[in-house]
C-alpha positions as CSV (number, residue, x, y, z in Angstrom):
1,X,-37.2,15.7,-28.8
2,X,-36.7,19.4,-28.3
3,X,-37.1,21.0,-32.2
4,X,-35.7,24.4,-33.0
5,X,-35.0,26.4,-35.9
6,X,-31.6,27.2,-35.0
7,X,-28.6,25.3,-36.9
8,X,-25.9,25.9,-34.6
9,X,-23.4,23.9,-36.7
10,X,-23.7,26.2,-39.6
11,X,-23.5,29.6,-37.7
12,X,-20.6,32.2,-38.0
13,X,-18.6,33.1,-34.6
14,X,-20.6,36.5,-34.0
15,X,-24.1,34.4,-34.3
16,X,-23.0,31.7,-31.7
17,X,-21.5,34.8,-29.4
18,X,-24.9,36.6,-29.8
19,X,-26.8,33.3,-29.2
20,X,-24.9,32.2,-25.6
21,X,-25.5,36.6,-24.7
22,X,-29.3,35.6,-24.6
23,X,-28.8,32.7,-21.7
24,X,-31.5,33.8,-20.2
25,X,-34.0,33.0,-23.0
26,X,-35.5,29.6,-21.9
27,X,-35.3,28.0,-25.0
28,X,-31.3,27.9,-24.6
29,X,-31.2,24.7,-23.2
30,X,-28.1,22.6,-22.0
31,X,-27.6,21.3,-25.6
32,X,-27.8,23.8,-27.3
33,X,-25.0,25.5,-25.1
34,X,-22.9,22.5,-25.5
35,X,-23.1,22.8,-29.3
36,X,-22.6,26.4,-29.4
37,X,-19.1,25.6,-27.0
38,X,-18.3,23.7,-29.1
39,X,-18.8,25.3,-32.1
40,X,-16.8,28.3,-31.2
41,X,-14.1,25.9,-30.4
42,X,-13.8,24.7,-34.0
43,X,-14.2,28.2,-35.1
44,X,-10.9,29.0,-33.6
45,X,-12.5,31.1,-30.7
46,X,-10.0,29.6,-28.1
47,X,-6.9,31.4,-30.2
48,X,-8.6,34.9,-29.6
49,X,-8.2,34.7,-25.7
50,X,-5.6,35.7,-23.8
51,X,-4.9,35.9,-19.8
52,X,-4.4,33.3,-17.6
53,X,-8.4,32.1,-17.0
54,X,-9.3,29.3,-19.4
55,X,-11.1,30.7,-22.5
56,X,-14.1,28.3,-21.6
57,X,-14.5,29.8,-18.5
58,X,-14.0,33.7,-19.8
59,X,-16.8,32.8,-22.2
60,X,-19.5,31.5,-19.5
61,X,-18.9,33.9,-16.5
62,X,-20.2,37.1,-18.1
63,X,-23.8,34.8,-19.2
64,X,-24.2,33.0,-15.9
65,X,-23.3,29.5,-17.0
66,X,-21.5,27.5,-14.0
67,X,-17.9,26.7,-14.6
68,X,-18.3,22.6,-13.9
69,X,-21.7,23.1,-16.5
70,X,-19.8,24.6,-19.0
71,X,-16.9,22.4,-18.9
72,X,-19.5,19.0,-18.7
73,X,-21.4,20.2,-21.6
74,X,-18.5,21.0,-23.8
75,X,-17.2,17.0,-23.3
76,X,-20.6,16.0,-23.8
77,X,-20.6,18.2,-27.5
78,X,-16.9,16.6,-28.3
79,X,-18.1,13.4,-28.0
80,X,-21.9,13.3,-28.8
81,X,-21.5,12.5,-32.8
82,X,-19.5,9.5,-31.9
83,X,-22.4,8.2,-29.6
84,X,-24.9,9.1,-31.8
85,X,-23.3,6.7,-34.1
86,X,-23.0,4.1,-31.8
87,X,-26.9,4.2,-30.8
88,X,-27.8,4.5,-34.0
89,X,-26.1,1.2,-35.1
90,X,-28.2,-0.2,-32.5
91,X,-31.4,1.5,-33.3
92,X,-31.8,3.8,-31.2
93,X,-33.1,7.0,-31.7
94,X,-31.0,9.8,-31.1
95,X,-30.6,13.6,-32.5
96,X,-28.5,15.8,-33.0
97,X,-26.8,17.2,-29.9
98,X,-28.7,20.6,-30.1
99,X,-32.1,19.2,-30.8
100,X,-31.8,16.4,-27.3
101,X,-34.8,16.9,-25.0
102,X,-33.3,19.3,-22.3
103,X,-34.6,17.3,-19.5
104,X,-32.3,14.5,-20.3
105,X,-29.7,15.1,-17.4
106,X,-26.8,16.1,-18.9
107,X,-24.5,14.5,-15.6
108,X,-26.0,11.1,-17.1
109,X,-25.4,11.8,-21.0
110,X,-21.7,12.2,-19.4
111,X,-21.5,8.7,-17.6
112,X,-23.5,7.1,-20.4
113,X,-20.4,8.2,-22.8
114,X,-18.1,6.2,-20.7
115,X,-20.6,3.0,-20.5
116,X,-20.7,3.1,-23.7
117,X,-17.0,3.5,-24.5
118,X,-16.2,1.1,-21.8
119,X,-18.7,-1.7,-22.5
120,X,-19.9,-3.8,-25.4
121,X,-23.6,-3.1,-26.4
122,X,-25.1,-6.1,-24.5
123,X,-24.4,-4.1,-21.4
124,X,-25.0,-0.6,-22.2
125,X,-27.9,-0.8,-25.0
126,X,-30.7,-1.0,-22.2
127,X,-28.5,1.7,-20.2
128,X,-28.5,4.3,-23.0
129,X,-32.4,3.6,-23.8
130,X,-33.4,4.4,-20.1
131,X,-30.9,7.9,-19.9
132,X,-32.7,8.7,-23.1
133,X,-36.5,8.5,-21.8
134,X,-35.3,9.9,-18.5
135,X,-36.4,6.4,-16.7
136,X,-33.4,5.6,-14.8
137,X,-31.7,7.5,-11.4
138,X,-28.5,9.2,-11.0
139,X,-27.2,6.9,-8.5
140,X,-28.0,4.0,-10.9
141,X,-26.2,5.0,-13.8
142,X,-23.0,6.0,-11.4
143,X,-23.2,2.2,-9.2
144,X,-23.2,0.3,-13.1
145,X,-20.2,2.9,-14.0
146,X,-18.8,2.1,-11.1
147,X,-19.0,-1.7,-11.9
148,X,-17.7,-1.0,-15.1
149,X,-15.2,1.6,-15.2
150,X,-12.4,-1.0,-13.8
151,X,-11.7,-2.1,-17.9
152,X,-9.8,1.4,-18.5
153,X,-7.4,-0.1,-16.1
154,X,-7.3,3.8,-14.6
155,X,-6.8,5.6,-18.0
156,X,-9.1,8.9,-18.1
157,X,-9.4,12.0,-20.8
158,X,-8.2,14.5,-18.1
159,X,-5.0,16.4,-19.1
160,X,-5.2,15.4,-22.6
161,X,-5.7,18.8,-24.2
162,X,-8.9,19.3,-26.6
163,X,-9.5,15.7,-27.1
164,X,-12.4,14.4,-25.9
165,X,-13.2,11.2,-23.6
166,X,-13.9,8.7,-26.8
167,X,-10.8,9.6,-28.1
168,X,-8.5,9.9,-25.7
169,X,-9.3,6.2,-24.1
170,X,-9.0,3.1,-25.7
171,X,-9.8,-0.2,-24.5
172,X,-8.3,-3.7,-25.9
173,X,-10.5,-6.2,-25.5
174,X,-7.7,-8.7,-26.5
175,X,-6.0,-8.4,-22.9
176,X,-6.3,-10.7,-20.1
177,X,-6.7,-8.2,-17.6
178,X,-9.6,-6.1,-19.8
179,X,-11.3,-9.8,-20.1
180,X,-11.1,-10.3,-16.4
181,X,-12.4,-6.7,-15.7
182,X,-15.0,-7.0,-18.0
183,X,-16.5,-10.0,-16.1
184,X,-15.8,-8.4,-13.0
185,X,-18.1,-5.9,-14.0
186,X,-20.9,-7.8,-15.1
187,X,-20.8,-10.1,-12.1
188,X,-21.3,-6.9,-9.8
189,X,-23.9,-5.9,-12.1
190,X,-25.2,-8.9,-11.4
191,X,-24.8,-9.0,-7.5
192,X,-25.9,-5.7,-7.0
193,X,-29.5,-6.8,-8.5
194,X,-30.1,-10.7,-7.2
195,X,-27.8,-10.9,-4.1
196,X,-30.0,-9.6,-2.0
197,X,-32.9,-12.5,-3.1
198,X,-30.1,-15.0,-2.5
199,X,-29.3,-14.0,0.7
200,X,-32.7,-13.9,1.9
201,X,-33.4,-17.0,0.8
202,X,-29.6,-18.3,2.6
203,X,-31.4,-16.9,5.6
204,X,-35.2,-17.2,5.5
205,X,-35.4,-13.7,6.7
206,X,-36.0,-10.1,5.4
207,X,-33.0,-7.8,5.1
208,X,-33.6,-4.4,6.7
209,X,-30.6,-2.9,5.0
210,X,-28.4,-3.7,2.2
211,X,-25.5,-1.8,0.4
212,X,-22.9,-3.4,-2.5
213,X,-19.7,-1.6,-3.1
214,X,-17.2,-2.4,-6.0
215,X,-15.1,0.1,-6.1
216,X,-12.7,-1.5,-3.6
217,X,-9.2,0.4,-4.6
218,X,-8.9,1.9,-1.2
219,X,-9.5,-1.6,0.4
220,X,-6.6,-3.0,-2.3
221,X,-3.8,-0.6,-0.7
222,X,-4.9,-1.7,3.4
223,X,-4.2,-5.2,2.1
224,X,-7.1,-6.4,1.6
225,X,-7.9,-7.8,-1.8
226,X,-11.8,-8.0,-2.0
227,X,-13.3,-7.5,-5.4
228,X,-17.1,-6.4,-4.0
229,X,-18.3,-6.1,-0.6
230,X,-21.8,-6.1,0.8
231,X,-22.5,-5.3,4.1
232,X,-26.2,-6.1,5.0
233,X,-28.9,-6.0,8.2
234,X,-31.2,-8.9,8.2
235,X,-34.3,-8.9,10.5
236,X,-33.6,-9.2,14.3
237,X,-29.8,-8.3,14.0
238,X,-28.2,-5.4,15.6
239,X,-24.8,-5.2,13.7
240,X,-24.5,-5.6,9.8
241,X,-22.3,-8.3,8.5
242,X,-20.2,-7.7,6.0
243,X,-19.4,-10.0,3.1
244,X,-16.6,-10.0,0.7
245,X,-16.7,-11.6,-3.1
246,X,-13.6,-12.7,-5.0
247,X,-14.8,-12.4,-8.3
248,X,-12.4,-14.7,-11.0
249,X,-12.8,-15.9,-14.3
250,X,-9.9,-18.2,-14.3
251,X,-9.6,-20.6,-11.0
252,X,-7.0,-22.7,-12.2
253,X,-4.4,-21.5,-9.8
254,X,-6.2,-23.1,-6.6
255,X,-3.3,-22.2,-4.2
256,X,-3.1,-19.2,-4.7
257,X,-7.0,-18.9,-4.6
258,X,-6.8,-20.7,-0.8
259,X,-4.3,-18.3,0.5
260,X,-6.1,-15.4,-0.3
261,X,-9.2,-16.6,1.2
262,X,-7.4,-17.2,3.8
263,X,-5.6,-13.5,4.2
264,X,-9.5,-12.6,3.6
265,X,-11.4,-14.4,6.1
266,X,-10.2,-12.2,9.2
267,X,-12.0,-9.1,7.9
268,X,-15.3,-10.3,6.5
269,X,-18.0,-12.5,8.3
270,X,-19.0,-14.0,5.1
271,X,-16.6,-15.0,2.3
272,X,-17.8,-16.1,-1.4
273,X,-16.2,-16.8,-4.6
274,X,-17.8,-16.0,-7.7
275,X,-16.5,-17.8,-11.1
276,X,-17.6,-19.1,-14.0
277,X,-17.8,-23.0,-13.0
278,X,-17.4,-25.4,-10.0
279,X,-14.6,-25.2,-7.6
280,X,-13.4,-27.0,-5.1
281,X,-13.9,-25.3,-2.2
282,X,-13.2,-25.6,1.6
283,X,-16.2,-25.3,3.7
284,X,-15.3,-21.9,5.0
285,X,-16.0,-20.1,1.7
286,X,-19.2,-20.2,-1.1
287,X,-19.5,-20.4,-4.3
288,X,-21.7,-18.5,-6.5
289,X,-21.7,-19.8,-10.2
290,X,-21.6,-17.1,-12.9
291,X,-21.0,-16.5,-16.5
292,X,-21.3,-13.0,-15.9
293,X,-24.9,-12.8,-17.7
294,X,-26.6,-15.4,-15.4
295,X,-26.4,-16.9,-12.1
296,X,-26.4,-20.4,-12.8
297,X,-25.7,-22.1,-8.9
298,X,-25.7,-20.9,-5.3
299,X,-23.5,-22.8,-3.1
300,X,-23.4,-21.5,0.9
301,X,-20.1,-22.2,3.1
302,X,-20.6,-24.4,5.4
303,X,-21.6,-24.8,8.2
304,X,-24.3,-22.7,6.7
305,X,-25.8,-20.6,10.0
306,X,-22.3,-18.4,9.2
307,X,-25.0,-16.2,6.9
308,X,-26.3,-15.4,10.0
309,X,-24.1,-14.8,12.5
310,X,-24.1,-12.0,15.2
311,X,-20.9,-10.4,15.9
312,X,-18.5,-8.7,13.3
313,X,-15.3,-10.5,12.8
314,X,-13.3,-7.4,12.0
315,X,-15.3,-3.8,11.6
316,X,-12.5,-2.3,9.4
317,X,-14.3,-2.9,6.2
318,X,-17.5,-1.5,7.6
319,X,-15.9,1.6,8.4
320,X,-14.1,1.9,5.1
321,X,-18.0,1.5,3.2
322,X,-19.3,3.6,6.1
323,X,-16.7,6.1,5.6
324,X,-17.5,5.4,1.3
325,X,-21.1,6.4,2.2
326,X,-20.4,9.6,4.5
327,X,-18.4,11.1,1.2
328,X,-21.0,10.3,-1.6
329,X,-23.5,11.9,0.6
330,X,-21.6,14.6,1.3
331,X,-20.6,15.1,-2.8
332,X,-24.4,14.2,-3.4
333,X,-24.5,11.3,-4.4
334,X,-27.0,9.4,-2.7
């Protein structure tokens, strides 16, 4: 961990001003500037600015600090005691905010706080261990966000004045519709890892290309209701197919199951659904068997050389995930 004399907690509003004036000393590293923010915010520093700029971003144009740093670090300092108490109870090493090793990517420390808010420790333990000892990729932290993020049933911090993310969002684990998300979430997680095995298997062959997408909102407002799709190349194919999941925990409503499939089936080549136990299904659609922790059964649709069929059905969904994948790499992203 990075050690320093400094105790930025304890320091008078002068002292933290003179401190963020020397940014270019090298050992002023992201966490410390976080703490310094947001010590000056609890020394009432905000009250002494006037004008229409932001007081935040007043206080880090003059010292070279980047508007979107400043503003990440100071969320990360609101919030940081309350995850240091949550790793803690799960033994896990952590420091104060302004002692954290400054290689630790602060854009991850950010989505870890929402993981971790979001998730119960089961899921995000293994996550916050890896963000920690810098063993685990930007893109990998945002896909299992991503997965995950569903269970605030769209609530975010923005807009809500000084609070920070923990408090501001609250998630009720009582709810049908959290419970359902949840295991939505942990079935993608899932997917994401094994499908591609499966598949392969399904098909005997290697896959050239392979990309899962859960975040299907845009898909939801064309009409079509997919919970993850997955559009893949496999060896000797010019086109990627493109299969869709419907991810359920409760399948009691079969009906209503069939005519979405059926609503479905014009825009995907492959159709599964993925539930918690058996279902009776027609031959058009699999089955993958899921408690959301495990994949416990693999059933293909039938007739089963549909896995590797030629032509695309319908390319709207691949333009959609292409489209998905031209604006992450644009954002950086990828």
């Amino acid at each position: 961990m990075a050690k320093h004399d400094l105790n930025i907690e304890e320091m008078t509003m002068d002292a933290v001003l003179a401190l963020l004036s020397s940014k270019q000393n090298p050992t002023l590293s992201w966490p410390m500037i976080g703490q310094a923010i947001r010590r000056l915010e609890l020394l009432g520093y905000p009250k002494q600015r006037s004008g229409g700029q932001h007081w935040l971003e007043q206080l880090v144009e003059p010292i070279g600090i980047k508007r979107t740093a400043a503003w990440r670090y100071r969320a990360i300092a609101k919030d940081w005691p309350w995850l240091r108490r949550e790793l803690l109870k799960q033994a896990i090493d952590a420091p104060v905010l302004d002692q954290l090793e400054p290689t630790v990517s602060a854009e991850q420390v950010e989505i870890l706080i929402r993981v971790v808010r979001a998730t119960p420790p089961e899921i995000w333990k293994a996550v916050a261990e890896r963000v920690l000892h810098r063993a685990i990729s930007l893109r990998e932290i945002r896909c299992i966000w991503s997965h995950h993020r569903p269970v605030l049933r769209g609530k975010t911090a923005r807009g809500r004045g000084s609070r920070g993310f923990v408090e501001s969002v609250a998630v009720d684990e009582q709810l049908p519709e959290t419970q359902g998300a949840r295991f939505k979430g942990l079935v993608c997680q899932l997917l994401e890892m094994h499908y591609p095995a499966i598949l392969e298997q399904q098909l005997a062959q290697r896959l050239l290309r392979y990309r899962f997408d859960s975040n299907t909102q845009e898909l939801e407002v064309m009409g079509i209701a997919l919970d993850a799709v997955c559009s893949v190349l496999p060896d000797g194919h010019r086109l990627p197919l493109i299969h869709g999941f419907v991810i359920m925990q409760d399948v009691d409503n079969t009906h209503a199951l069939y005519q979405r499939f059926a609503a479905l089936a014009p825009f995907v080549d492959v159709l599964w659904l993925v539930a918690p136990q058996a279902v009776e299904l027609n031959g058009s659609v699999g089955l993958i068997i899921s408690d959301g922790v495990h994949i416990q059964g693999v059933h293909a649709s039938e007739p089963s050389h549909v896995l590797a069929q030629e032509a695309l059905t319908n390319p709207l969904v691949l333009r959609w995930q292409q489209r998905m994948g031209m604006q992450m790499m644009r954002e950086g992203k990828r």
